[in-house]
C-alpha positions as a Markdown table, in Angstrom:
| # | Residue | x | y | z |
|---|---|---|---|---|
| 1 | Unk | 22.1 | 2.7 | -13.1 |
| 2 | Unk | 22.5 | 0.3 | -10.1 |
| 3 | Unk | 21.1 | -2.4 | -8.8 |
| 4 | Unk | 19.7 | -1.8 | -5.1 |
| 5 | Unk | 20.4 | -4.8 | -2.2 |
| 6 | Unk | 21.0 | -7.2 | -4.1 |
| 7 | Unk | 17.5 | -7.0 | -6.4 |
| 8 | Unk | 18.5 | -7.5 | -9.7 |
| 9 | Unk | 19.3 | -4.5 | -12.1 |
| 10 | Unk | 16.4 | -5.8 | -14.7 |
| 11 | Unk | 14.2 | -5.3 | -11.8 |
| 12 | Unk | 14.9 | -2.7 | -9.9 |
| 13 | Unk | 18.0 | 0.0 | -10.8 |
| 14 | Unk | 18.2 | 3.8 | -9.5 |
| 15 | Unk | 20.7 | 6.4 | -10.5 |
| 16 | Unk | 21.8 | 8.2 | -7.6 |
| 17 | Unk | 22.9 | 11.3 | -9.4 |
| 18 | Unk | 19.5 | 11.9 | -11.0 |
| 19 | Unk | 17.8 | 10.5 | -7.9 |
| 20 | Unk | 15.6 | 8.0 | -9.4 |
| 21 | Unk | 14.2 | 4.7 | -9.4 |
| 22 | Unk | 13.7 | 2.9 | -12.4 |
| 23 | Unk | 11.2 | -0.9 | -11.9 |
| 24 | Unk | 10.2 | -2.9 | -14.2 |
| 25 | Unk | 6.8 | -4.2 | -14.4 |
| 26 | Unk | 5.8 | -7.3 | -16.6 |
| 27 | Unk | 2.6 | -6.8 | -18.2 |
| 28 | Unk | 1.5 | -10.2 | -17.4 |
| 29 | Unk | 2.1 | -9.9 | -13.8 |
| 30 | Unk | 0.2 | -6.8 | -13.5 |
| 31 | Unk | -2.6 | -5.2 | -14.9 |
| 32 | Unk | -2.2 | -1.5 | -15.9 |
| 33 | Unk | -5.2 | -0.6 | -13.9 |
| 34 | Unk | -3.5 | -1.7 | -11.0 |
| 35 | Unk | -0.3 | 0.4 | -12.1 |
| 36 | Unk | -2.2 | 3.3 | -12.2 |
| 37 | Unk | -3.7 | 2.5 | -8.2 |
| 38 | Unk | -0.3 | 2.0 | -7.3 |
| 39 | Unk | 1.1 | 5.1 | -9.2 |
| 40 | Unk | -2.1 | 7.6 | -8.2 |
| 41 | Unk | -0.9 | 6.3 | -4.3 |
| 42 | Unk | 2.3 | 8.2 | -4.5 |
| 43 | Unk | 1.4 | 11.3 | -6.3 |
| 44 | Unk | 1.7 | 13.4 | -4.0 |
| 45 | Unk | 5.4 | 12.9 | -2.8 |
| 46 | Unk | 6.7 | 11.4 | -5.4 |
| 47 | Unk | 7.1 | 11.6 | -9.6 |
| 48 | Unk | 5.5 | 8.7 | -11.1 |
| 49 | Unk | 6.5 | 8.0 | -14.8 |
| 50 | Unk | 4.9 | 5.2 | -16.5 |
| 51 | Unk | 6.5 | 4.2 | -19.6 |
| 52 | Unk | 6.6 | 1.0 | -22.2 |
| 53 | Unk | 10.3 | 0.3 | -23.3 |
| 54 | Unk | 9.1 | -2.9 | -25.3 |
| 55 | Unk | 5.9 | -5.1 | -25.3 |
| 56 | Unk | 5.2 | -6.8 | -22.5 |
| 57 | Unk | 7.0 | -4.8 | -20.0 |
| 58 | Unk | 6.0 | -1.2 | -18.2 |
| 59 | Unk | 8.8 | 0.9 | -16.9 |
| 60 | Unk | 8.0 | 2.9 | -14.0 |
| 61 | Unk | 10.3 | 5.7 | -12.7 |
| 62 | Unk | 10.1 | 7.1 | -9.4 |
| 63 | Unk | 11.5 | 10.5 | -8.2 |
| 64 | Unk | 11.5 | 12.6 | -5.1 |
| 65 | Unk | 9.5 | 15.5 | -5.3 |
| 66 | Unk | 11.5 | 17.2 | -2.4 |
| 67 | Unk | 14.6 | 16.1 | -4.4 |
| 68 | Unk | 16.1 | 13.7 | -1.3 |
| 69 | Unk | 18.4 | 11.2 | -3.3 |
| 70 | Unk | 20.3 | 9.2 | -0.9 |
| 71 | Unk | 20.6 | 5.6 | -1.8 |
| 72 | Unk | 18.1 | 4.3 | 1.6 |
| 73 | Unk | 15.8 | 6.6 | 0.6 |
| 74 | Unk | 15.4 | 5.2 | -3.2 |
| 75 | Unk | 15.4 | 1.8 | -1.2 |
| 76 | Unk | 12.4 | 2.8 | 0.8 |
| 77 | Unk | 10.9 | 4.7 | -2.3 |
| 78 | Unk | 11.2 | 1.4 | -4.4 |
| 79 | Unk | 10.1 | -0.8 | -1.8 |
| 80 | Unk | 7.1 | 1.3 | -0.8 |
| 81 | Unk | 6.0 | 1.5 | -4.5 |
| 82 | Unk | 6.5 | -2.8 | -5.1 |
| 83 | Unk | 3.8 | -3.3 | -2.1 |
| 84 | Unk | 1.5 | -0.8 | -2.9 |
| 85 | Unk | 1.5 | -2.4 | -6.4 |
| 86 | Unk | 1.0 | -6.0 | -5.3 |
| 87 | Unk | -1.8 | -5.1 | -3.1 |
| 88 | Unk | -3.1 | -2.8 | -5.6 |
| 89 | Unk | -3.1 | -5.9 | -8.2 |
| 90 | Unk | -4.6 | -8.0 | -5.6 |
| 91 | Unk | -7.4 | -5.6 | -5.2 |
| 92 | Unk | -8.1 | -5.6 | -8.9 |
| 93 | Unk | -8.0 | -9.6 | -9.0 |
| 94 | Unk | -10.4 | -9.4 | -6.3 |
| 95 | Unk | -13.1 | -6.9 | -7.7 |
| 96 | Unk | -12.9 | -8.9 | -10.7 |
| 97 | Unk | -13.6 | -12.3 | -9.2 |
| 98 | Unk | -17.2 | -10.7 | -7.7 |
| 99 | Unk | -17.6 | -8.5 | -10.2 |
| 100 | Unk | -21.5 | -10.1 | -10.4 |
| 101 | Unk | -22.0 | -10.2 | -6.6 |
| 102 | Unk | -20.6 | -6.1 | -6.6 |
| 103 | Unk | -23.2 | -5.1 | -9.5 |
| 104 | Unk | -25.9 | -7.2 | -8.0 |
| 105 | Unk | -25.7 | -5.6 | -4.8 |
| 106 | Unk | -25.4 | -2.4 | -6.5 |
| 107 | Unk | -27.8 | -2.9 | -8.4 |
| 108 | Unk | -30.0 | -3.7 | -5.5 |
| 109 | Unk | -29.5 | -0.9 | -3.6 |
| 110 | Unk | -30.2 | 1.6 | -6.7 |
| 111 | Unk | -33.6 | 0.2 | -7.1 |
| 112 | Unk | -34.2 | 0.3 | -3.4 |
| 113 | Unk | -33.2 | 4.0 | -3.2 |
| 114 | Unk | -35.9 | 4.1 | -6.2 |
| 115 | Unk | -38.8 | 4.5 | -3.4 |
| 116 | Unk | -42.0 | 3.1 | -3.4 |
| 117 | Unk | -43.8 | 1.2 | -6.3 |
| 118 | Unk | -46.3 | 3.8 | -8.2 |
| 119 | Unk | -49.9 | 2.7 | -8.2 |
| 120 | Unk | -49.3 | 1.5 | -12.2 |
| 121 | Unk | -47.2 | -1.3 | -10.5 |
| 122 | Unk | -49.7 | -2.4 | -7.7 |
| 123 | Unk | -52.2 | -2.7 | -10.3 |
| 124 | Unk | -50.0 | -5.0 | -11.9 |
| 125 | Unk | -49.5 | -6.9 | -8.9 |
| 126 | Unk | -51.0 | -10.0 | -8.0 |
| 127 | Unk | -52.6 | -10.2 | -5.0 |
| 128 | Unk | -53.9 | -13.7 | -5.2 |
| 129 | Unk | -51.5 | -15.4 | -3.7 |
| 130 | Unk | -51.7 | -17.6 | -0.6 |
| 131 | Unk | -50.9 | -15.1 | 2.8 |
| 132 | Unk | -47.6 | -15.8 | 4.3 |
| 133 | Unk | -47.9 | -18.2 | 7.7 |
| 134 | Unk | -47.0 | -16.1 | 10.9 |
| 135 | Unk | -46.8 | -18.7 | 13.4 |
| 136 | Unk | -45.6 | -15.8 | 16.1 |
| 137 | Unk | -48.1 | -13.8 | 15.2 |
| 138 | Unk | -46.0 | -10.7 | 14.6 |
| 139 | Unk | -47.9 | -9.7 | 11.3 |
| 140 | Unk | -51.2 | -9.0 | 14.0 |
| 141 | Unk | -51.8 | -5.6 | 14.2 |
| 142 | Unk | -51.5 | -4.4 | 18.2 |
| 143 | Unk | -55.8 | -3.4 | 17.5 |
| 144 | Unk | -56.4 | -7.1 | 16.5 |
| 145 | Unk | -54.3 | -8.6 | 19.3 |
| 146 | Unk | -55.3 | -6.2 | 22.2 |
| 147 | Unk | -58.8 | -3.9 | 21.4 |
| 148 | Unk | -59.1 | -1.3 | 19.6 |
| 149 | Unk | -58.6 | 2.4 | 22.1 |
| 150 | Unk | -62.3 | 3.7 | 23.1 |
| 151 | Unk | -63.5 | 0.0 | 23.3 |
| 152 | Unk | -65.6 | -1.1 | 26.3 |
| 153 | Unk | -63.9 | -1.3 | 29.1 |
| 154 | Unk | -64.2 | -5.0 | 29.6 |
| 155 | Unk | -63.6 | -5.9 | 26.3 |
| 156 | Unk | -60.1 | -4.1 | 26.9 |
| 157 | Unk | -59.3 | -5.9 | 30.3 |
| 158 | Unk | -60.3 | -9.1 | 28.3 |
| 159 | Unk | -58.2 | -8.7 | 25.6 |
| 160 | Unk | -54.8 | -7.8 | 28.5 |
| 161 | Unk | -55.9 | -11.3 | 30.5 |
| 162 | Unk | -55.5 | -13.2 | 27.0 |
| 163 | Unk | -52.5 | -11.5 | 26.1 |
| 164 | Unk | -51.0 | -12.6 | 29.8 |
| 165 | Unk | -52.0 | -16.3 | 29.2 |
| 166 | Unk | -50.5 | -16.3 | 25.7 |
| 167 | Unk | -47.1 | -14.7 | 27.3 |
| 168 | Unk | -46.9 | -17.1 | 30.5 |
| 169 | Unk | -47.8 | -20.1 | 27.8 |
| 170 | Unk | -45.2 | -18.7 | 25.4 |
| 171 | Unk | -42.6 | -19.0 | 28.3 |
| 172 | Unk | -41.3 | -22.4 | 29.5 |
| 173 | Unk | -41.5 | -22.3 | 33.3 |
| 174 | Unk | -38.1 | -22.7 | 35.4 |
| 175 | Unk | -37.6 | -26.2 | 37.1 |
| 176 | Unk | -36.0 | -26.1 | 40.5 |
């Protein structure tokens, strides 16, 4: 085994003959669900063996699938591997700081996705409670604010005029 640019052997060390990569991962540093991120991230090019050599520590070894050994390459292999697994422990510190606000919001949108309330439920409801203010009068039905369609016809051209005084109120006019 060798150490790689100057990163210490008990850190990082490849064997070029078996064209390897050997790092060693403190336990305390990061968790193993954040190994196994980093790990199921290079699957596909590369062999990922996860090992414990003593308590405490997690030995990961890395190996071409293609076979490629040269010493840049186990470099770049090693390196790749180190980043993916910080980020991937950062992502796990993160989900576990909001883990509340995740299952809230999850737990949210399941209900919501559960449709409707059944008529048991509205039964159940109160209704006896105060309305809710609508100062802009967007709760009004378009029939209450305007005429109902197949009203008399002056009714209707009653109901537009008001509607034009409430919008040219509504609006603040320009000053020169």
């Amino acid at each position: 085994m060798t150490a790689l640019r100057g990163i210490p052997e008990r850190v990082l060390a490849a064997d070029l003959t078996e064209g390897t990569v050997t790092l060693s991962v403190p336990e305390a540093l990061y968790p193993i669900e954040a190994l196994y991120a980093a790990s199921l991230a290079f699957i596909d090019e590369y062999w990922v063996f996860v090992e414990v050599p003593e308590a405490g520590k997690y030995a990961v070894v890395l190996a071409r699938k293609d076979g490629v050994s040269a010493e840049k390459d186990l470099e770049v292999m090693a390196g790749r591997f180190a980043n993916e697994l910080l980020s991937a422990a950062f992502r796990e510190k993160l989900t576990e700081q909001n883990k509340a606000t995740l299952e809230v919001v999850t737990f949210q949108a399941m209900t919501g996705a559960a449709g409707p309330p059944s008529l048991d439920e509205l039964d159940d409801f109160d209704f006896s409670e105060d309305p809710f203010e609508d100062p802009l009068g967007i709760a009004e039905s378009w029939e209450e604010k305007y005429g109902k369609k197949g009203a008399e016809k002056g009714s209707q051209e009653e109901a537009q005029e008001e509607a034009q005084e409430e919008t040219q109120e509504e609006t603040p006019e320009e000053k020169p």
